[in-house]
N, C-alpha and C positions, 0 to 999 in steps of 0.2 A: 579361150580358156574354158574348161570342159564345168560341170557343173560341180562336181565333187570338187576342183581345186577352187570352187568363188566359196562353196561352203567353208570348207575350212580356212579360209582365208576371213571368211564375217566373221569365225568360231572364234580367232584367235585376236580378232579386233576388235571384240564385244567383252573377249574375258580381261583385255588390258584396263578397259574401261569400267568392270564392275566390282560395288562392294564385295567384301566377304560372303553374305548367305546368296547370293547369285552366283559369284563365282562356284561356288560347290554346285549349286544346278548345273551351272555350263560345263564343269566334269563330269557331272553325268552321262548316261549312253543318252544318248540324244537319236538314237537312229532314228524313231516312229517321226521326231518334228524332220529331220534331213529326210526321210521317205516321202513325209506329207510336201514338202516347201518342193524336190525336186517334179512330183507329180502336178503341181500347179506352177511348175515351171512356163509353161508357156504361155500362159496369163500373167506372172509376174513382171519376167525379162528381165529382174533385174533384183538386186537384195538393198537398194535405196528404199528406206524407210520399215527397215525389217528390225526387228529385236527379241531377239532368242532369250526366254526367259526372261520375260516383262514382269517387273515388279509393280505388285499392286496390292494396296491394305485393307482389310476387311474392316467395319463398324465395330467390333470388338479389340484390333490392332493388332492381327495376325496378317504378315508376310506370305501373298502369294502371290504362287508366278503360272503367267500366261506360256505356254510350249513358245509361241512365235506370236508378237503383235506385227499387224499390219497398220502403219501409222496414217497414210493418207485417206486411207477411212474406216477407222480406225474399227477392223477387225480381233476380234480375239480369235485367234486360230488354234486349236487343238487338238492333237491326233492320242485316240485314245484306245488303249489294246486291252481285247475282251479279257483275256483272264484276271487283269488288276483292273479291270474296272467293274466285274459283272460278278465272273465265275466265285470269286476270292475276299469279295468285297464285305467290310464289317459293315457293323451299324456306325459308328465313330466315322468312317472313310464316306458310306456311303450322307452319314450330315455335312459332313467337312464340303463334299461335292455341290451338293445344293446349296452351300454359304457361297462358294466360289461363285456360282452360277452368279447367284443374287450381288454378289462382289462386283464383277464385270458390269450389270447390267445396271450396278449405280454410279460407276465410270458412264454411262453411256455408251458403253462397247458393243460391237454388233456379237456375239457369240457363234463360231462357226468352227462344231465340232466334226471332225472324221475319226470312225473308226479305221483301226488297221487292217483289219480285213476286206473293208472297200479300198482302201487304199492299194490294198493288193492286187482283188480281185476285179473292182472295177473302177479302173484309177479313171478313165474315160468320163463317166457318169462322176465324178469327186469333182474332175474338173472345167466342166460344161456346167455346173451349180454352182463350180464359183464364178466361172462367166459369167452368170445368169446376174450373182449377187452384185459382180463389180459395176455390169452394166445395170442394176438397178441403182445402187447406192453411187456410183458413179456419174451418174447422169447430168448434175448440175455441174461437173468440170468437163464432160463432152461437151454439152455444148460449148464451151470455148474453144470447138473445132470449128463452128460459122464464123469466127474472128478472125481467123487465120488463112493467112493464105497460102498456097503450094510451097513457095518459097520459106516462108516461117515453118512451116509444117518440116520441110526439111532441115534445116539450119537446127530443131529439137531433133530433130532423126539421128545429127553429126555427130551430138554431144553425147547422146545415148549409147553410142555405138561407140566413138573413141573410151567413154570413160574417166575424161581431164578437161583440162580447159584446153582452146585451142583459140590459132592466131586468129588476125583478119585475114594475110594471106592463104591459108589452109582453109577459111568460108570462101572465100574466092575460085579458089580452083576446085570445091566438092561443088560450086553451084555454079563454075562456070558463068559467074560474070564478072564485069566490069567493078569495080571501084565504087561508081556514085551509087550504081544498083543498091551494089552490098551494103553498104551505107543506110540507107536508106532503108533493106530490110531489116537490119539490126538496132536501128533507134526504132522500129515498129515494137520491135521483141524487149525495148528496154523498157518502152514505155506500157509496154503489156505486163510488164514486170517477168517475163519469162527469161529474162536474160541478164545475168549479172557479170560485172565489169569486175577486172585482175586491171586495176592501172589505168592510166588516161581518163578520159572523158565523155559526153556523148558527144563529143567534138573531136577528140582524137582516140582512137579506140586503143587497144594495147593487145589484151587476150581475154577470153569469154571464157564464161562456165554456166550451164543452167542453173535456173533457180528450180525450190522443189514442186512449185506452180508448174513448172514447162514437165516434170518429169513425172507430176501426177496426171497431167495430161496426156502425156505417151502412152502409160500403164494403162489407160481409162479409153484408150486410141486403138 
């Protein structure tokens, strides 16, 4: 599935799911955050843990919204175009901006603005900085890469890649072993908490799904 159809596919699964004053952000032109999210596409991989138009309350009790939050660690993301924010900009817009700032940063959120012009011009350098940031603020869920081993490593690889849950027979035949193997690799991943059960037991298994432990670990991989 090509990038454009996962976007609109979150777009319309995020507006089933939002009040009223979000829902009118999420009619908005949204291109600058769908420009910004496809350009850190290959540091994403994926729109698990994404939310277009994150609602968040200012100290006064005014409703704002983040372009795209990144929930696993937990970024505020914002792509932001020079005419309405520079060229055009009042004194009202440009206080409103600094409350937002000061907003986010008493959520705790990490703030990680782009303009659209980098975006444009040097998408490269946008997303080698966000590398830079995942791999720093990231770094206490890599290492839960020393825990793992090849086999686990893969079996998070399956899930990522299919999408759903999937059997024991389907871990079996993507890892090419045996029965007890697999067994044995999957009560690792249960007990790592990377892997959650559809049915049965850690005795009799049924169908798997990652937990969002295994798939911040992917992301952060």
């Amino acid at each position: 599935m090509m990038f454009e159809q996962k976007f609109a596919l979150l777009l319309e699964e995020q507006k089933k799911k939002a009040g009223l004053r979000r829902l009118e952000m999420l009619q908005r032109d949204l291109s600058g955050t769908k420009r910004m999210l496809k350009v850190l596409w290959p540091a994403l991989k994926t729109f698990d843990g994404i939310t277009l138009e994150h609602e968040i309350i200012s100290i006064s009790g005014v409703k704002i919204f983040i372009d795209a939050f990144y929930e696993p660690l937990e970024f505020a993301l914002e792509s932001d175009g020079f005419v309405a924010h520079a060229e055009k900009i009042t004194r009202d817009r440009f206080d409103f901006e600094r409350m937002k700032i000061r907003t986010i940063a008493k959520y705790s959120y990490k703030y990680v603005p782009f303009s659209r012009d980098e975006l444009d011009k040097k998408p490269e350098i946008c997303l080698q900085s966000f590398y830079e940031l995942v791999g720093r603020h990231g770094a206490n869920l890599s290492r839960s890469n020393e825990l793992l081993s090849v086999y686990e490593r893969e079996v998070i690889r399956l899930g990522m890649t299919l999408h759903r849950s999937f059997s024991f027979g389907e871990l079996m035949e993507y890892l090419q072993l045996g029965r007890q193997s697999s067994r044995k690799i999957m009560r690792g991943l249960l007990d790592k908490e990377m892997i959650l059960l559809e049915g049965g037991s850690k005795q009799r298994f049924y169908r798997f799904r990652l937990s969002q432990k295994a798939k911040d670990w992917f992301i952060c991989n």
